[in-house]
C-alpha positions in Angstrom: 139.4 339.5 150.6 135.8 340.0 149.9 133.4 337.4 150.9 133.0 334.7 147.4 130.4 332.5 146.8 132.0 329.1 146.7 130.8 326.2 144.6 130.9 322.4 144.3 130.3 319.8 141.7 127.4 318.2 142.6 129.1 315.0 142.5 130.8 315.7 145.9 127.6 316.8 147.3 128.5 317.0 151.2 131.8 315.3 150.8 134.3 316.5 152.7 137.4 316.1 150.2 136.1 318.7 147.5 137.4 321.4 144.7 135.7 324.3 144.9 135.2 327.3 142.6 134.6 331.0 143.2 134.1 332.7 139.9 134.9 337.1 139.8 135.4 339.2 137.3 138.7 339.3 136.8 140.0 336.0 138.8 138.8 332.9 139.4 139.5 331.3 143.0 140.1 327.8 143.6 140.7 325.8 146.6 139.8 322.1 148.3 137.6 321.6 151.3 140.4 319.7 153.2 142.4 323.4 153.4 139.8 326.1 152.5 142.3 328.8 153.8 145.0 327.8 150.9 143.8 329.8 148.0 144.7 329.6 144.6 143.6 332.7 142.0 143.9 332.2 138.3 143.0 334.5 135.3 139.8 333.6 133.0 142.2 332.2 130.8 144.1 330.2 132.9 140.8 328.4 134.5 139.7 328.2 130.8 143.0 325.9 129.9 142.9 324.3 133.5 139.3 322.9 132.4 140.3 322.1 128.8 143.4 320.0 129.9 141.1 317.9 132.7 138.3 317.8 130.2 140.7 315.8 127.7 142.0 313.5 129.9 145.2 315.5 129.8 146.1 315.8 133.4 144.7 312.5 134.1 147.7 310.3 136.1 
C-alpha cells in the first residue's frame, strides 16, 4: 500500500482512541488509533452515506 496521509478530528487532538481518515481518489481509508494496521477502504459514496448517517444521529446507540 502506498504511504496515506492520515487525519484526525481535531477533537481527539493527541488522544490515543481515535478514527482516522485517509482520503484517495478512488477510496477512502479508515481505521482507529487503537489498531492502525486493521484497515477499512470504502468508495466515495460509501464514506459519503457513512457521514450522512452519523451526521443525523442515525447510527447513534
Amino acid at each position: 500500500m502506498k504511504t496515506l496521509h492520515w487525519k484526525r478530528p481535531k477533537a481527539c487532538a493527541d488522544g490515543n482512541s481515535c478514527p482516522e481518515v485517509a482520503i484517495g481518489p478512488d477510496v477512502v481509508y479508515i481505521r482507529s488509533t487503537l489498531l492502525p494496521d486493521a484497515i477499512a477502504q470504502l468508495t466515495p459514496t460509501e464514506w459519503r452515506d457513512l457521514v450522512s448517517a452519523i451526521r443525523s444521529g442515525e447510527l447513534d446507540l
